[in-house]
N, CA, C and O of each residue as an XYZ file, in Angstrom:
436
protein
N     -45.465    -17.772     -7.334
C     -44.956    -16.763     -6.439
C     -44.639    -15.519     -7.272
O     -43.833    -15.479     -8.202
N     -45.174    -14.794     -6.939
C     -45.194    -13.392     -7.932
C     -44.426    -12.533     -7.241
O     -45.183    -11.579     -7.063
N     -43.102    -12.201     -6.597
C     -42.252    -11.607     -5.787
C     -41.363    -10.926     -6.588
O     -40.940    -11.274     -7.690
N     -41.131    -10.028     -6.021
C     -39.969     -9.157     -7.137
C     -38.585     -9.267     -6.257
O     -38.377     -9.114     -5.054
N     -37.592     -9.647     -7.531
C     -36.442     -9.743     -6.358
C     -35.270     -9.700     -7.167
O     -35.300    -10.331     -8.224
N     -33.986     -8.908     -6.781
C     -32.864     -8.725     -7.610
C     -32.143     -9.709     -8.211
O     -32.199    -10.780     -7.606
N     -31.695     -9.705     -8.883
C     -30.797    -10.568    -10.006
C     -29.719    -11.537     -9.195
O     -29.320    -12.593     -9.686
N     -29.286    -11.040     -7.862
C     -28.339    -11.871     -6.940
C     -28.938    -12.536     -6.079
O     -28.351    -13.498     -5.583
N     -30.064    -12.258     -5.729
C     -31.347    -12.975     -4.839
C     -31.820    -14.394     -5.198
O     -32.484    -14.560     -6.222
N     -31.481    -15.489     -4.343
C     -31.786    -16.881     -5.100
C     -32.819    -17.252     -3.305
O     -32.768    -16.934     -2.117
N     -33.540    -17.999     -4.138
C     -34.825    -18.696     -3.075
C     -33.633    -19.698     -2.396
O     -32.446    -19.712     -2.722
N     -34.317    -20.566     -1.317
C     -33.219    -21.221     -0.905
C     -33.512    -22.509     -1.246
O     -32.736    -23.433     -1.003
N     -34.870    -22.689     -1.945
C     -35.297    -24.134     -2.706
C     -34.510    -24.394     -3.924
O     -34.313    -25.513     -4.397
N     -33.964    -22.996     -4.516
C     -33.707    -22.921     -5.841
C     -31.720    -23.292     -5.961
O     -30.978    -23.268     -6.943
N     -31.511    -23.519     -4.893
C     -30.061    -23.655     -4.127
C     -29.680    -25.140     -4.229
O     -30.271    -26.018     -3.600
N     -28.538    -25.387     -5.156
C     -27.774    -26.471     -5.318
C     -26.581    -26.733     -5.367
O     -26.183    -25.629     -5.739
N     -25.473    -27.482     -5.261
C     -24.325    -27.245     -5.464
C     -23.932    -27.130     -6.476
O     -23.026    -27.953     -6.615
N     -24.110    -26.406     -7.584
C     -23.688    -26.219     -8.319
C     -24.311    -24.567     -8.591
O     -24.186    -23.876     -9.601
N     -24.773    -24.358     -7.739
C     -24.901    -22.914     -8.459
C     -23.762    -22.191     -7.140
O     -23.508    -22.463     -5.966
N     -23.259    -21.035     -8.261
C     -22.361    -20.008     -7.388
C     -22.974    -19.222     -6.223
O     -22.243    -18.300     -5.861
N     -23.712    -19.298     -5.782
C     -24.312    -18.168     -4.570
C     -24.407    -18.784     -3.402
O     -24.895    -19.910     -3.317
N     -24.027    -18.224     -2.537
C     -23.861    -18.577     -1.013
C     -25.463    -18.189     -0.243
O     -25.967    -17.198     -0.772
N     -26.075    -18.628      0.572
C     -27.520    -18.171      1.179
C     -27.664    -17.074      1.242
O     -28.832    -16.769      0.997
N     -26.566    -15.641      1.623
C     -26.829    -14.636      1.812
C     -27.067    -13.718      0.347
O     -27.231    -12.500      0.266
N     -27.029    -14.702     -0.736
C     -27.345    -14.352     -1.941
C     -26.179    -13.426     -2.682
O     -26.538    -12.419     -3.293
N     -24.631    -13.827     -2.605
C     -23.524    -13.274     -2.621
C     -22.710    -14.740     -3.549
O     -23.145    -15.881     -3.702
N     -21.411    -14.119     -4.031
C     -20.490    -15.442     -4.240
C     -19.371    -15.291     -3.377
O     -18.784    -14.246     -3.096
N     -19.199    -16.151     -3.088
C     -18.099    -16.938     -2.249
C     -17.304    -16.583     -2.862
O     -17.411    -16.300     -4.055
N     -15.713    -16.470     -1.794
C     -14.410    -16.396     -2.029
C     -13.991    -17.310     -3.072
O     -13.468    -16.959     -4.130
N     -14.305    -18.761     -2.645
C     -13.558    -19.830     -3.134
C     -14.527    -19.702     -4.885
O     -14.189    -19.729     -6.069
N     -15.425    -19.605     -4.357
C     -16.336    -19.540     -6.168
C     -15.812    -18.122     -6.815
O     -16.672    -17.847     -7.652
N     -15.241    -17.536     -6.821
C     -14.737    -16.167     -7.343
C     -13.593    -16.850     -8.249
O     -13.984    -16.860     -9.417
N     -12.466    -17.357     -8.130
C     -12.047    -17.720     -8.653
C     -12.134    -18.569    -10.302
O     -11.250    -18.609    -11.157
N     -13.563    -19.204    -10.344
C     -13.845    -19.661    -10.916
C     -15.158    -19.261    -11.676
O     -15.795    -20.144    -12.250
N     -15.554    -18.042    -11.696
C     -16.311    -17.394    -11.920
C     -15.865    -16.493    -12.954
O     -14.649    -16.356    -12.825
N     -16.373    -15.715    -14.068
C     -16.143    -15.096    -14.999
C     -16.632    -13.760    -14.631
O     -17.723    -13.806    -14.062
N     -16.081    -12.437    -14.809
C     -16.205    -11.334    -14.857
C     -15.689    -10.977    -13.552
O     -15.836     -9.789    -13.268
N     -15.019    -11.837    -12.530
C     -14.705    -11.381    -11.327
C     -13.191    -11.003    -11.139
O     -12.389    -11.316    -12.019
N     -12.836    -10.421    -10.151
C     -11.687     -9.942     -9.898
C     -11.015    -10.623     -8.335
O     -11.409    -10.426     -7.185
N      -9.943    -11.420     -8.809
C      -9.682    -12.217     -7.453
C      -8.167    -11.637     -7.076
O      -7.211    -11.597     -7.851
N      -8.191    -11.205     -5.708
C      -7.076    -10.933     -5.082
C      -6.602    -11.733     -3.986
O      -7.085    -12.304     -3.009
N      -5.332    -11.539     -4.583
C      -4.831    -13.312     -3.595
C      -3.621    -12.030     -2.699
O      -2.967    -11.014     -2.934
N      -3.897    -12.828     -1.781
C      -3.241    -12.450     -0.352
C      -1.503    -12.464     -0.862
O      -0.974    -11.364     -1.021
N      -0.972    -13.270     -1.014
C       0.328    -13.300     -1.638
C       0.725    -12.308     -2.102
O       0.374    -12.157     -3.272
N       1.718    -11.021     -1.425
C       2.501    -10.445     -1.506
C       3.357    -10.086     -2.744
O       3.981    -11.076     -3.124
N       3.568     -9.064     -3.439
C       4.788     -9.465     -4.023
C       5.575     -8.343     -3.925
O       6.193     -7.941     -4.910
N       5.649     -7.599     -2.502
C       6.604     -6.342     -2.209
C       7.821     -7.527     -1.291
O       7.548     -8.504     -0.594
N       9.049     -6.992     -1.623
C       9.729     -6.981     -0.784
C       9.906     -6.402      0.522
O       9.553     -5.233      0.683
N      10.489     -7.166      1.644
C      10.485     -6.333      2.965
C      11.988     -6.031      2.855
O      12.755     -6.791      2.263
N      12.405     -4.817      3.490
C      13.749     -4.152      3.626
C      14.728     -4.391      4.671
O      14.500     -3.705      5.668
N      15.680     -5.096      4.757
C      16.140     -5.491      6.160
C      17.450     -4.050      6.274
O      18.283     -3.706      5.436
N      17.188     -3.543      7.518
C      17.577     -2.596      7.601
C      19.016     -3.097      9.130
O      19.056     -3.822     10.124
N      19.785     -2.288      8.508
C      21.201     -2.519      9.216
C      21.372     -0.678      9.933
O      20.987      0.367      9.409
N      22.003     -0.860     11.114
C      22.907     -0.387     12.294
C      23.267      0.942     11.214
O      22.714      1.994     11.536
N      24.043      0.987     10.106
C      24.887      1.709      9.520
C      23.303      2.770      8.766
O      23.312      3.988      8.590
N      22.171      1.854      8.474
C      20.924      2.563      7.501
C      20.135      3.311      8.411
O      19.593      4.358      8.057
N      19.999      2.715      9.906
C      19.645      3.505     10.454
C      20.136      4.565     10.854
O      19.422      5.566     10.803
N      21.627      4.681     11.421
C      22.249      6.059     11.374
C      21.788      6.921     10.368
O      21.052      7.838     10.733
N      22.126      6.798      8.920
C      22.333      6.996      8.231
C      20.637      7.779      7.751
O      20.433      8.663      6.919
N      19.671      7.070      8.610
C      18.294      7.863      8.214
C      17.894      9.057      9.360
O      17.207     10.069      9.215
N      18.681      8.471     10.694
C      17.884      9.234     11.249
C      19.213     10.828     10.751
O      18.548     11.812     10.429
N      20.539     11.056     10.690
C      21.185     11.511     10.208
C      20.549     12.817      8.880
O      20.785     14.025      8.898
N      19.801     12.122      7.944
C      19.625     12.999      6.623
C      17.812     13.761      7.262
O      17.174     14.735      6.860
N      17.500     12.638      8.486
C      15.960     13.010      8.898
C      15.925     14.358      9.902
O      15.048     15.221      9.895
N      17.072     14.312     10.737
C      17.573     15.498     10.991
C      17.894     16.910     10.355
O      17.446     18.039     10.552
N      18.576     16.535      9.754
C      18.807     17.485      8.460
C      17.669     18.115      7.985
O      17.701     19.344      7.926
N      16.764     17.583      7.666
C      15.288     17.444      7.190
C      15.012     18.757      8.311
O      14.865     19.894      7.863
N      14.973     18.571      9.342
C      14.177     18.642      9.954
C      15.111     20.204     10.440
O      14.437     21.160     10.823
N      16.191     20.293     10.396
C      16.569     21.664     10.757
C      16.497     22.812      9.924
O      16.448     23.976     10.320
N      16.492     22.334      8.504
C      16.154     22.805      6.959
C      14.366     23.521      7.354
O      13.916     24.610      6.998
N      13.802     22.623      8.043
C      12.349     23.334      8.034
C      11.700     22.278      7.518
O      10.499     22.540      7.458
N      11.943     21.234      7.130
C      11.084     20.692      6.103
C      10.045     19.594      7.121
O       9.578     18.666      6.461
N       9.680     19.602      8.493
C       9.332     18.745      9.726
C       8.133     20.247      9.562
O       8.427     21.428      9.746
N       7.083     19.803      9.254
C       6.188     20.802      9.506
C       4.738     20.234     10.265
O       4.004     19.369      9.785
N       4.595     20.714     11.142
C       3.259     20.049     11.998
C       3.674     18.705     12.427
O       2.830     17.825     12.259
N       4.694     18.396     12.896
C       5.096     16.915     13.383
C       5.587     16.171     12.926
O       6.228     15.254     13.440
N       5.377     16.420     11.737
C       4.874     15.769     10.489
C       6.356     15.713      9.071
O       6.799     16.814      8.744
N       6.894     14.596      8.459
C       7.972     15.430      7.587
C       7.035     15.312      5.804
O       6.085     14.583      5.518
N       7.767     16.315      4.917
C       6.544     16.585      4.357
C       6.851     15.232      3.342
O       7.451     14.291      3.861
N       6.379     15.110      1.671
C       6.317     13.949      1.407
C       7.873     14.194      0.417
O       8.469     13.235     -0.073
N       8.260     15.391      0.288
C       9.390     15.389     -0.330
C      10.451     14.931      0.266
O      11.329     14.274     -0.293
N      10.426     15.313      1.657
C      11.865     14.797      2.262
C      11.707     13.114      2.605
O      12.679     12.363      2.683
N      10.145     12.640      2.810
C      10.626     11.389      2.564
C      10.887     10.624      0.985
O      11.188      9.441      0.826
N      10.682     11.642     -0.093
C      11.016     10.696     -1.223
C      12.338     11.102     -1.122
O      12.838     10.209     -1.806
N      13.305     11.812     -0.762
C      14.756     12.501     -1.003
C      15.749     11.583      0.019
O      16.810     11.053     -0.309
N      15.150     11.549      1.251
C      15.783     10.454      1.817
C      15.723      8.914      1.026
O      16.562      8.121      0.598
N      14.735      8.960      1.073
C      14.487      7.240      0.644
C      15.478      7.309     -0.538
O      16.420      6.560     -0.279
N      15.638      7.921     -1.748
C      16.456      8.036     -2.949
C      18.175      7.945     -2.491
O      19.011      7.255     -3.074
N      18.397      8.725     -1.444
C      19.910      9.000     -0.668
C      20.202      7.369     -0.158
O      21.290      6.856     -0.418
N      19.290      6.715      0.481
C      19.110      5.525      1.024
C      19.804      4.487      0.208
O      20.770      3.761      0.440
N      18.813      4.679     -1.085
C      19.040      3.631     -1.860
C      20.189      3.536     -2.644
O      20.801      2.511     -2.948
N      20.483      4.940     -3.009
C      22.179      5.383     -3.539
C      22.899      5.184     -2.826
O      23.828      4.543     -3.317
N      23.054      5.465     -1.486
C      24.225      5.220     -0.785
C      24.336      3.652     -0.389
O      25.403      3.051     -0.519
N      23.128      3.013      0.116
C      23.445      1.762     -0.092
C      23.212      0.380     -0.871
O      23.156     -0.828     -0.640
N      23.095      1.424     -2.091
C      22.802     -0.149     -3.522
C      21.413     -0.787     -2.910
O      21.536     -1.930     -2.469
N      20.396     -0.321     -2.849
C      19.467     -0.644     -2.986
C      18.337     -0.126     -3.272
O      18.459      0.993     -3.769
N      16.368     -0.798     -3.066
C      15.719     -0.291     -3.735
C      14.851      0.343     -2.482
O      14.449     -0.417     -1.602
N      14.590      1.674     -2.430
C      13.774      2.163     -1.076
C      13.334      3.115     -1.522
O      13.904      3.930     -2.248
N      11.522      3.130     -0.870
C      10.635      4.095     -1.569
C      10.286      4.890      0.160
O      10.584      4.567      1.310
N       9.704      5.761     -0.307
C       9.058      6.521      1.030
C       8.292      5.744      1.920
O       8.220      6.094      3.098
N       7.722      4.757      1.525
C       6.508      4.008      2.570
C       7.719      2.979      3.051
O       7.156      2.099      3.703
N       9.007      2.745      3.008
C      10.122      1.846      3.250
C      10.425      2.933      4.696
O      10.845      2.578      5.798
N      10.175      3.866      4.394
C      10.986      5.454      5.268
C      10.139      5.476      6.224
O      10.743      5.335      7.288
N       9.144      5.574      6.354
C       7.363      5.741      7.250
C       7.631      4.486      7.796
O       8.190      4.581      8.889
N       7.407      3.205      7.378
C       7.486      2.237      8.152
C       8.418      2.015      9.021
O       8.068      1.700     10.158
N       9.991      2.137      8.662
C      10.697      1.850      9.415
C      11.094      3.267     10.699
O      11.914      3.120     11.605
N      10.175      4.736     10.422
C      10.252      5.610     11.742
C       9.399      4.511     12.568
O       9.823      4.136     13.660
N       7.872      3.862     11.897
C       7.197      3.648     13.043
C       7.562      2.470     14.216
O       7.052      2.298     15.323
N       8.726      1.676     13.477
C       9.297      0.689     14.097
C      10.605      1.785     15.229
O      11.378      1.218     16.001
């Protein structure tokens, strides 16, 4: 068979369990792991989620206001400083750790 065919391309005669390639001529999730030169990302988390209290929410929509009479609410929108300035006020005032995407998530809730 004189066929020209890429380096990830396996016949399906040529297919055993033991070789890494799936039919569509790809490797598998589960074979990634065990494979050399690959890069495996495991679902497992390692951000904390922020449980937010009665007193944090005052307390955001409060400085988001502020924000927002200052000018800093432009196109709907608040810009990315006032959410890193809040989030920092957040975390000072209540001993903890809160970044801007902590601030975004919990407006959209």
């Amino acid at each position: 068979m004189d066929e020209v065919r890429s380096s990830n391309q396996v016949l399906i005669d040529e297919m055993d369990s033991s070789n890494p390639v799936n039919v569509f001529g790809s490797i598998s999730s589960d074979q990634m792991e065990h494979s050399e030169g690959f890069e495996v990302h495991k679902s497992v988390s390692e951000k904390r989620n922020l449980i937010w209290i009665d007193e944090m929410d005052n307390f955001l929509v409060d400085r988001l206001m502020e924000q927002m009479h200052k000018g800093q609410k432009i196109g709907g929108v608040f810009t990315k400083t006032t959410y890193a300035m809040v989030a920092r006020e957040i975390g000072e005032n209540f001993e903890l750790s809160c970044n801007s995407e902590h601030i975004k998530n919990r407006m959209k809730t």
